[in-house]
Structures are given as C-alpha cells and as structure tokens.
SEBA-90946 format. One record per residue: x, y, z of N, C-alpha, C in turn. Coordinates in pm, whole numbers, plus 50000, padded with zeros to 5 digits. Layout:
REM residues N
XYZXYZXYZ/...
//
This chain:
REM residues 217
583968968387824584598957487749583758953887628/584388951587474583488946787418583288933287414/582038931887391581128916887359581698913287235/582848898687254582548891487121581918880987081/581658878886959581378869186901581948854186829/582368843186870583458842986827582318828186706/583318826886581582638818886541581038822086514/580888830086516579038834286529578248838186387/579018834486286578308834086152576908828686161/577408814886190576108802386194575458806386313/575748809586409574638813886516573998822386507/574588833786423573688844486401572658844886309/573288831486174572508828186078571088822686151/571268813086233570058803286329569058817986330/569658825986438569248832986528568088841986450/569248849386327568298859286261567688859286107/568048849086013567558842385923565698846685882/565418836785960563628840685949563718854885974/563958863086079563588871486107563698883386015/565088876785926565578885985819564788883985718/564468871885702563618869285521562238872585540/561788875985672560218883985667560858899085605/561528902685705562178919485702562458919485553/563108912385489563478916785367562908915785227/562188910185245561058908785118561018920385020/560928931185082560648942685049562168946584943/562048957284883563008965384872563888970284958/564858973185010565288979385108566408987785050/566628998785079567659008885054568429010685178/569769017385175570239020185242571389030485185/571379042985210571809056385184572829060285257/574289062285209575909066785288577059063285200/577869059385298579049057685259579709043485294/580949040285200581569029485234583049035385186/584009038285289585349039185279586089028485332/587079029385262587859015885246589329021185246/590499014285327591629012285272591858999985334/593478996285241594438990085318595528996985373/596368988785466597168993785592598288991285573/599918995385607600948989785586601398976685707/600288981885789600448963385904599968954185866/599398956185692598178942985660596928942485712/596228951685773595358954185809594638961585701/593168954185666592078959785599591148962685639/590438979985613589248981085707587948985585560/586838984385601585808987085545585058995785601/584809009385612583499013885691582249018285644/581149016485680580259013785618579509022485749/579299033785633578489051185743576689049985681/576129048985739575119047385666574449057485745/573439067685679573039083085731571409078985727/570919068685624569459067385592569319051085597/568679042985641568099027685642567259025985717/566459010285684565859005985763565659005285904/567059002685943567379003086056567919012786141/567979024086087568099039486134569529043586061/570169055286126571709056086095572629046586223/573079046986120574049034186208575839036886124/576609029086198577979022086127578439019886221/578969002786113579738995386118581098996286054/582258987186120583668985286067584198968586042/584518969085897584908956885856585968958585870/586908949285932588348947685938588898928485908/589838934685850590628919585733591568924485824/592268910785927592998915086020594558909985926/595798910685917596838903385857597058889985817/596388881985920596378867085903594838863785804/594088874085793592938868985722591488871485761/591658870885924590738872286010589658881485931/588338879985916588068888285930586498892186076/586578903786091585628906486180584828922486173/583628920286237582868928886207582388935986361/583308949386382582838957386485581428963986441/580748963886550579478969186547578808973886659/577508982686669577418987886828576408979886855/575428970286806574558966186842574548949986834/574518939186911574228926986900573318928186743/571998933986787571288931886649571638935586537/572588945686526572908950386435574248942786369/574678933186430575788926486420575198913186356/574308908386404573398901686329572668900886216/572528914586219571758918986057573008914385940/574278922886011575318920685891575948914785860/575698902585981576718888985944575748881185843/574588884585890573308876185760573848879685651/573958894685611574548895485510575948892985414/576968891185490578278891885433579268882985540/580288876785529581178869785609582158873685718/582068867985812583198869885911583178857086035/584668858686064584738850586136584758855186305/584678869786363584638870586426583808883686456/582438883786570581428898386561582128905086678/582598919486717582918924186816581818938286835/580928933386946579708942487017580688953187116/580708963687031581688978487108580738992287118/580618994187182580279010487187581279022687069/581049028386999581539035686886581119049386896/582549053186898582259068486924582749072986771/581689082586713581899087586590582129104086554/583269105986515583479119886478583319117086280/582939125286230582539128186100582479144386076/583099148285901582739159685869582379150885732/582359163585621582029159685516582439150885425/583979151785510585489145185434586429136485525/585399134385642586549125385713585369116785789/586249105185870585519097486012586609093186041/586029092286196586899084986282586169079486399/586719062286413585989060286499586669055486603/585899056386736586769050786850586289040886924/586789025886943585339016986983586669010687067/586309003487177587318997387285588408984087195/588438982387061588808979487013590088986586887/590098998986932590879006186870590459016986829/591159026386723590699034986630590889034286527/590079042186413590809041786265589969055286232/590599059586136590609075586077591019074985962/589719080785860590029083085745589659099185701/590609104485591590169112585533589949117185363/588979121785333589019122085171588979133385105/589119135684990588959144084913587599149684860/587339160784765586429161584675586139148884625/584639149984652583589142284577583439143284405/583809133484363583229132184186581919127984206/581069132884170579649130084155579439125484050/578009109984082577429108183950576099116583966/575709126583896573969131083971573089118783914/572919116283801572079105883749571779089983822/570229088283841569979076583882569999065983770/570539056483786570459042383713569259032183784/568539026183661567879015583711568989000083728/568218990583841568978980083871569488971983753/568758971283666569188962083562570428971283488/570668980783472571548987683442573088990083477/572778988683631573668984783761574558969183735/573748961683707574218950383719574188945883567/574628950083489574588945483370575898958083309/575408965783266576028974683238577568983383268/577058989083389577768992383506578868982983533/578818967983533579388960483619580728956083538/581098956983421582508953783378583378964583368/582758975283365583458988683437584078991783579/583038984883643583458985883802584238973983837/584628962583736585698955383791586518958883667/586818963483566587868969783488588678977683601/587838990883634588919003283725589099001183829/588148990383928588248990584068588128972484164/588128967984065587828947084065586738948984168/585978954784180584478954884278583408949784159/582188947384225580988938784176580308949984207/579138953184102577668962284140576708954584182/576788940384191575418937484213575998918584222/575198912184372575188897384324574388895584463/574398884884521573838875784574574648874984702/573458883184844574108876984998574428866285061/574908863085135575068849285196573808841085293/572638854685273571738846185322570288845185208/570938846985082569958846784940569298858184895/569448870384939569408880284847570058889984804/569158899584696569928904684595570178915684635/571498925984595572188936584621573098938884536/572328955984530572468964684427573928977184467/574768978184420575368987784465575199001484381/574039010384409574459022584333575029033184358/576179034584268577219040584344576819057684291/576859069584386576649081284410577279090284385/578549087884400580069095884395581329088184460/582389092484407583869087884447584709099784481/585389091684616586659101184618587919100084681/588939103684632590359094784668590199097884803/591209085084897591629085984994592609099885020/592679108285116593679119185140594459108485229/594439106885395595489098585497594299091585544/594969082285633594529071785718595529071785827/594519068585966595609062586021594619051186120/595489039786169594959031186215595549026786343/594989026486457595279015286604594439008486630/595138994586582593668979586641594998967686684/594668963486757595678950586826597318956286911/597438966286866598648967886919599268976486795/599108970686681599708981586553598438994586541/599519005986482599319013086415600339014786283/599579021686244600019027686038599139043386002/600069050885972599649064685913599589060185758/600379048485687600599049785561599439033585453/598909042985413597719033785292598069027085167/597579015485173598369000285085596739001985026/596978994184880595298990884826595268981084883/593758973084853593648968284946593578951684855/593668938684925594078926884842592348919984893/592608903384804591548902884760591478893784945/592128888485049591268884685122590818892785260/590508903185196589588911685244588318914585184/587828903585114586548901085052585558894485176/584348906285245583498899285292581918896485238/581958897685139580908894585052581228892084946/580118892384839580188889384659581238897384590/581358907884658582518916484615583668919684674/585198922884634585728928184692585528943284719/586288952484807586038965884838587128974584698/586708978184638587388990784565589348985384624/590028984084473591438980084546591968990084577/591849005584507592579016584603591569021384694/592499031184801591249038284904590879044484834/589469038684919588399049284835587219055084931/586499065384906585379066484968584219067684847/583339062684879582359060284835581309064084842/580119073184798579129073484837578309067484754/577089059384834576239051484817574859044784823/574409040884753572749036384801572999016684767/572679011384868572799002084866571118995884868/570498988384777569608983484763569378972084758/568718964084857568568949584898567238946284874/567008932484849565758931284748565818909984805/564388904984826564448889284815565278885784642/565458875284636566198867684535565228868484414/563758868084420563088867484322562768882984261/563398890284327562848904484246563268907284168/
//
C-alpha cells in the first residue's frame, strides 16, 4: 500500500528545512531528465528521471490531478521531503516504483497507477552556458517558445538553474491513475505549476542539469 501524505507541505517543511539549508549551501547539480505531458482526463504529469545527484539516481512523478490537486509520487519518505522543500503540493504519495527506461521512453509502475511516455530524437544543445546567462539571457526565449522559467527562487529560498541539454517531442503517452486512463496528449495548462515555473506547455522531454545553489550565490 502506498504511504500518504496528506497536507504535508508544512510538515515536511518543519521536518526537513534545517536539514536542507545545511545540505544546500553548496552548489548542487542534478543531471537527467524531465518529461512532461498533459492528458485528455485533465491529468498532468511531470517526471523527473534523474541518472546523477546528490542524492543518488532517483525519480519522482508530479501529477496535476483534474481538479488541481497536485501531488508528488515518490519512493522514499526522504526523498519526498527533499522535493516538497523544493516545489508545491498538496498531497506526498510514498510508493514503491518500478522503472522501465530506454533511451526514448519510461514507464513507471507505482501502486498508484502507471504512466508511459515516449520520445523522439534528441535536439542537442552541446554547449555549456554560464548561470548568469541562463537566467538572463536564455530566459525570454524559454517563455517566448515554451512559457517555462530558466531560473528563480524555491519555496524553501533557493536558487535554481535550469540548464537545459537537449529537447525532444513527445511520440505517445499513455496514462492509468485513479480509475482513468488516456492514450491521447493535451499541452499542458498553467495549474500544473509546482514551482517558479510552469513545465514546457507541449510534451516534452527534456534533458537536463538542474543546479541548486543557497539564495546568496
């Protein structure tokens, strides 16, 4: 059965706060992916594959349920904690996640459903950008083509960098969570915003280095 959370923003804030603003002082990177669609049940998911971090490889699933909901499946209490520090939800669900991945797809299976995405060829950027570049530069471009943010401010005061790696269209999706499923992909609307940014409005996959930093860096 999974463990939820219900309401557990602020508890998790209590809980892991300090523990986070020692941990994060530093620079922190985090190296993968973030694919995204919307659903024709109104369902919005976020997944967030991460291959290199602090905290090992891991992923998590953001889901914008129809009414708004949003919630954050994850396999680890702590790890559910880490990311509510970071970004909003109103509900944490602690699931065991079974992950299939190739180069161009995931799918995950957690007692809360499934969802399956697949993508295309990668457009690559090879070139690294510095942060100030990211967030200055970069950033009226990335809400011109896609209304996403490169860079602002977590919900528990620091800074995050999105440098983005490569893009690539959604191919299908398909989704079972609550009782619906959908084979067919909607972009995605804005209250499926769980952070400073919304997610890319068409599907997208993403590859990414996400760089987290205290507020003063």
């Amino acid at each position: 059965m999974p463990y939820l959370l219900m309401g557990s923003n602020k508890e998790a804030k209590e809980r892991g706060d300090e523990q986070m603003s020692i941990a994060m002082m530093g620079n922190e990177i985090f190296k993968g992916r973030v694919i995204s669609s919307g659903f024709k049940t109104g369902d919005m998911v976020v997944i967030g594959d991460w291959n290199d971090s602090p905290h090992g490889a891991f992923t998590n699933l953001m889901w914008a349920k129809p009414d708004g909901t949003r919630v954050l499946i994850t396999p680890t209490e702590e790890l559910g904690e880490f990311v509510s520090s970071l970004y909003s939800f109103e509900e944490i669900i602690v699931s065991p996640m079974e992950i299939k991945r190739t180069d161009k797809s995931i799918e995950i299976n957690c007692n809360t459903g499934r969802v399956s995405m697949r993508w295309g060829r990668t457009l690559p950027i090879p070139f690294s950008r510095p942060r100030w570049f990211i967030a200055n530069i970069e950033a009226p471009f990335a809400r011109l083509f896609f209304g996403t943010k490169t860079h602002g401010i977590t919900r528990n005061g620091l800074k995050e960098w999105y440098h983005v790696r490569g893009l690539s269209r959604m191919k299908s999706v398909e989704l079972e969570l609550e009782g619906r499923s959908s084979n067919q992909m909607t972009s995605m609307a804005p209250s499926a915003c769980f952070g400073f940014s919304n997610p890319p409005r068409m599907p997208l996959s993403v590859r990414v280095d996400s760089h987290i930093a205290a507020a003063e860096s």
